[in-house]
N, C-alpha and C positions, 0 to 999 in steps of 0.2 A: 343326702349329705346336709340339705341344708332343714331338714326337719330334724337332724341329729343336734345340730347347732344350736336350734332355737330351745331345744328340749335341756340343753347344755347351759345357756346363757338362762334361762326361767329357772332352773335347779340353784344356778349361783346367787341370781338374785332373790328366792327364796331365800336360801343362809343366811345373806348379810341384810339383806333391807335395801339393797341397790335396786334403781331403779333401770339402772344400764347396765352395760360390763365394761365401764370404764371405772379405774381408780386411779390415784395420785400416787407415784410411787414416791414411800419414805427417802426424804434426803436430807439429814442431818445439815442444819443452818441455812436448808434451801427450802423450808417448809413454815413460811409465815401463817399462822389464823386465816388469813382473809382469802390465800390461795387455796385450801382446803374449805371454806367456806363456799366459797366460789363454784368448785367443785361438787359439793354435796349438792348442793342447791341448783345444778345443772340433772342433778340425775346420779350420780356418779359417789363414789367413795374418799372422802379424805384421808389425809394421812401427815403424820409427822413422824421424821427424824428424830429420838428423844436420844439418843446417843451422850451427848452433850450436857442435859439438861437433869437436874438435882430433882428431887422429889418436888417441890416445891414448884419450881419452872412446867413440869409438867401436871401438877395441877393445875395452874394460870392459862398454859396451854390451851388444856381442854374445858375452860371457862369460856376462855375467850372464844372457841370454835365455839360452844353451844349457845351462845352470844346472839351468835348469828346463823346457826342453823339446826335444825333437828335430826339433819342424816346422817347416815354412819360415817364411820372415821376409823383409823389402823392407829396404833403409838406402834412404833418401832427401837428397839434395842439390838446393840451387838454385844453376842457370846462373847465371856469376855477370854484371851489368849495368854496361855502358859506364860511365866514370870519372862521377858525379854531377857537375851543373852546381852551382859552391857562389855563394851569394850573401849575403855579408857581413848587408848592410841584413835582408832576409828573417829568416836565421836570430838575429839579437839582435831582432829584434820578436816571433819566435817562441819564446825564452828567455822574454823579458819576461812574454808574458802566460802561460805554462805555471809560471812564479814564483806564480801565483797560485793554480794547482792542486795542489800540491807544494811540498815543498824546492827550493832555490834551484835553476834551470842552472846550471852551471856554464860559465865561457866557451868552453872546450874541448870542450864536450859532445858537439857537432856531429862530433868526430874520430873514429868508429866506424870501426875498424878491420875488414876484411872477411878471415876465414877464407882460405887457400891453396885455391883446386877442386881441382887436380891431388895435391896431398898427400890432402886428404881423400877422393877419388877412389882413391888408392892405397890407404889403409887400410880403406878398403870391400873393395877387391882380398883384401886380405890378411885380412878378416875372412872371408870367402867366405858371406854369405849366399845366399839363391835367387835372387835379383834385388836391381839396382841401380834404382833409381827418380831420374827427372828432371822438373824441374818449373822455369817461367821462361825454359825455353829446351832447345838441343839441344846435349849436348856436343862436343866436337871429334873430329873425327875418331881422331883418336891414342886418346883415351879411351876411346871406343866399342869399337874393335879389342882394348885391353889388356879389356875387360871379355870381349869375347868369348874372347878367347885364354885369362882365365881360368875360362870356364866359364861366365858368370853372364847370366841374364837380364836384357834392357833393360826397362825400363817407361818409357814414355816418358809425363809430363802432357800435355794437350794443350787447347784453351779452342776450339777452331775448324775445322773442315773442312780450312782450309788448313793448319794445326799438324800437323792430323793427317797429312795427305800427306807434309810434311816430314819428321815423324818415321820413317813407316816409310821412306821413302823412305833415312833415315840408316841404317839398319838394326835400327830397333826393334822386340821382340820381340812387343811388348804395348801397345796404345795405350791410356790411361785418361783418357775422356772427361768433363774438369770441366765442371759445367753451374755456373749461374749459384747456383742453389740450395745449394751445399757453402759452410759456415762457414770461416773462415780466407783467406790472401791467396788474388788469383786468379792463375792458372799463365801468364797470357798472355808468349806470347815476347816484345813488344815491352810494357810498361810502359804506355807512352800509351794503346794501344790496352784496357788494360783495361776500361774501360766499355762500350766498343763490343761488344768480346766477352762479354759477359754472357748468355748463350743458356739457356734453359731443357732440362733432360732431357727432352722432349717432342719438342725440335725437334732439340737436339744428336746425341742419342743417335743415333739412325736415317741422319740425313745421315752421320755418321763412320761407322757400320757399312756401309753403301753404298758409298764408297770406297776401303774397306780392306780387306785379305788376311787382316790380323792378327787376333788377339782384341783386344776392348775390353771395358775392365773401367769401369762408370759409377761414379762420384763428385759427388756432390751430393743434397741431398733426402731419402739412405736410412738410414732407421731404424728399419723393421720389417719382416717379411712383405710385408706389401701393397707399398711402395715396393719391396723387393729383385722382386717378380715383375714389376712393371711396368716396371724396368728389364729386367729379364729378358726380356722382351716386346718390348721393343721391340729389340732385339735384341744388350746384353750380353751378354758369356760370364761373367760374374760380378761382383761389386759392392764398392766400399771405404766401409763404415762411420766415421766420425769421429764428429762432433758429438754421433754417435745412443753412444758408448761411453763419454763423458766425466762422464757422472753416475755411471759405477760404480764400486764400492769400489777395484778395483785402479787405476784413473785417477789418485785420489791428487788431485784438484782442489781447489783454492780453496774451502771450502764456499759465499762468496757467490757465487764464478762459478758453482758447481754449483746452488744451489737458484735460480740467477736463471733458468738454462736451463729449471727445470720453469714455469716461469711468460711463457716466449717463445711466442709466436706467429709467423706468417710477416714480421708487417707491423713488429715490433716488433726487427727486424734491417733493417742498413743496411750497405750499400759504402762503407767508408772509405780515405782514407788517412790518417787523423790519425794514426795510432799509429807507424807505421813507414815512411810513404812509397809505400808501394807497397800497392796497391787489396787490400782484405779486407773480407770479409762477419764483423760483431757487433754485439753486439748493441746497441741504439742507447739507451746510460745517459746518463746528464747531459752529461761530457764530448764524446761524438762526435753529439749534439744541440748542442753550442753550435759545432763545427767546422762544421757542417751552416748555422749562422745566420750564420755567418761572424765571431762573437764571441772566434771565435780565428782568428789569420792563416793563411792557404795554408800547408797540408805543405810542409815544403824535400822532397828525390828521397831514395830511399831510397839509403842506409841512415843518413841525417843524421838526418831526422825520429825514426829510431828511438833516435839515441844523444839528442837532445833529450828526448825523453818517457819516457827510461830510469829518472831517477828520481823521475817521477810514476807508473808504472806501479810499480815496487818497492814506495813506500809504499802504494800502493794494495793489493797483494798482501798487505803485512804488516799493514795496519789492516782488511780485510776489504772495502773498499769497492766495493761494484760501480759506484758511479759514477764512477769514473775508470780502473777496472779495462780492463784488453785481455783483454775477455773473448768472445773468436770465438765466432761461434754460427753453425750453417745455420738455415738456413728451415723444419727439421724438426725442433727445438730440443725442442718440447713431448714429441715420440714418445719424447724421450731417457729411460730408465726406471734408477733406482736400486738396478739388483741384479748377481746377478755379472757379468761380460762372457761369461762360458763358457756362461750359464744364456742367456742376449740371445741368445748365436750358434747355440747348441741348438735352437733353439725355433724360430727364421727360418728354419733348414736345415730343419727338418722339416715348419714349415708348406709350406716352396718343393716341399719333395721329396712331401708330400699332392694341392698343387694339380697337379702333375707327372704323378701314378700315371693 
């Protein structure tokens, strides 16, 4: 087993240029330069959330990473989802009562304009990371091709056995298996279906490695030693950290989102869509407790809900509040430790490479 491992974990960092099997998993506005610096420069894989970010911003981006290191790194994108169903009535009831958590909506709020994929796609191109990461869905074919033709590895997310077929099936390099356990939205290609998809790394893990040619790198759950081998175990070729990296200095977090994480337990995160429309694991503060009681009306489809709750989420940032905060957490929230991130990925590689020998 555990010469299978090693031969498993030397394959993947062959691929990428890693020097561990640890990465940073892509978190859109959770992915400063310096924490993916941090990263590379332990050993490990960076990564950014470009979700967000105009062609221009992820140029800067990845300036800034190579700034300050030479090792690989992921841009991450989300497929983008069929035109939202918009509904008048819903969305001015759902102003109304978020008026009460915040500054006014505004009646336009709802008009969230959705980033170019094919533009942002291109300036991934043009930045030339190690890989290009997908999540939400699979890109287009044309896509897929100009990534290969410039050299760059597919990462494809994946929430389900059958995701994962798909994916390789489109020509993905790299399958990474979100299990239910990972903080932030879940990757399901269809939307609807994300609850349905909510699989544990127990069960996920092992089914998608069984089907698949490719590596798979787990995502969900892992924030120390023991979680990286037991994905490791069950049969990852390496793992992507999130939730378990956001308590540290280079993170740059919210201090109430950060000291709420050391105080989370499993049970004390929940699956929403209050925030954005579209299904994420955080942690369950006043706000996404009273969506839960139904004291605030059904999510409009994303990306409505998320121009709605844009600036109750803002003030919430700038007054410190974690009860109104979008503050994603995994299920492995408490493991999260406040020290460097270089010192976190040090110490996991070495315990994994101990238990290994």
């Amino acid at each position: 087993m555990r010469r299978e491992i090693l031969a498993r974990i030397s394959a993947f960092e062959n691929l990428t240029g890693a020097k561990t099997p640890i990465g940073l998993a892509p978190m859109a506005g959770a992915c400063p330069p310096a924490l993916s610096i941090a990263v590379a420069n332990a050993g490990g894989i960076g990564a950014c959330g470009a979700l967000l970010f105009g062609p221009d911003e992820i140029a800067d981006w990845a300036e800034s990473f190579r700034a300050g290191s030479d090792g690989p790194f992921i841009m991450n994108l989300w497929v983008p989802d069929s035109e939202p169903h918009r509904d008048t009535l819903q969305e001015t009831q759902i102003r109304e009562a978020l008026s009460s958590w915040g500054p006014a909506v505004a009646a336009d709020a709802g008009e969230t304009p959705i980033l170019d994929f094919d533009s942002q796609t291109h300036a991934i191109i043009e930045a030339r990371p190690t890989a290009f990461s997908s999540i939400m869905g699979l890109p287009s074919q044309d896509n897929v091709e100009a990534l290969k033709e410039a050299g760059l590895l597919w990462f494809a997310t994946v929430t389900s056995v059958d995701e994962a077929r798909q994916a390789e099936e489109a020509g993905a390099d790299v399958i990474v298996a979100q299990a239910s356990e990972a903080g932030g939205h879940r990757g399901s290609f269809d939307p609807g279906n994300a609850e349905l998809q909510s699989v544990g790394a127990l069960s996920l893990l092992p089914t998608i490695v069984d089907v698949v040619c490719c590596p798979v790198v787990a995502a969900g759950g892992i924030a120390d030693a023991r979680t990286a081998i037991a994905a490791l175990t069950l049969g990852a070729s390496a793992v992507q950290i999130g939730t378990g990296f956001l308590r540290t200095p280079e993170a740059g977090l919210n201090p109430a989102w950060a000291d709420a994480l050391a105080e989370t337990s499993p049970t004390d995160t929940a699956l929403t869509r209050g925030f954005s429309g579209r299904l994420g694991r955080a942690v369950r503060n006043r706000y996404v407790a009273a969506i839960e009681a139904g004291d605030i009306p059904d999510p409009a489809p994303y990306p409505i809900q998320r121009g709605l709750t844009a600036a109750m989420r803002k003030d919430a940032i700038e007054k410190r509040d974690i009860d109104r905060m979008q503050a994603w957490a995994g299920q492995s929230a408490r493991l999260a430790q406040a020290r460097p991130a270089g010192d976190i990925l040090t110490e996991i590689a070495e315990d994994i490479e101990t238990f290994l020998a």
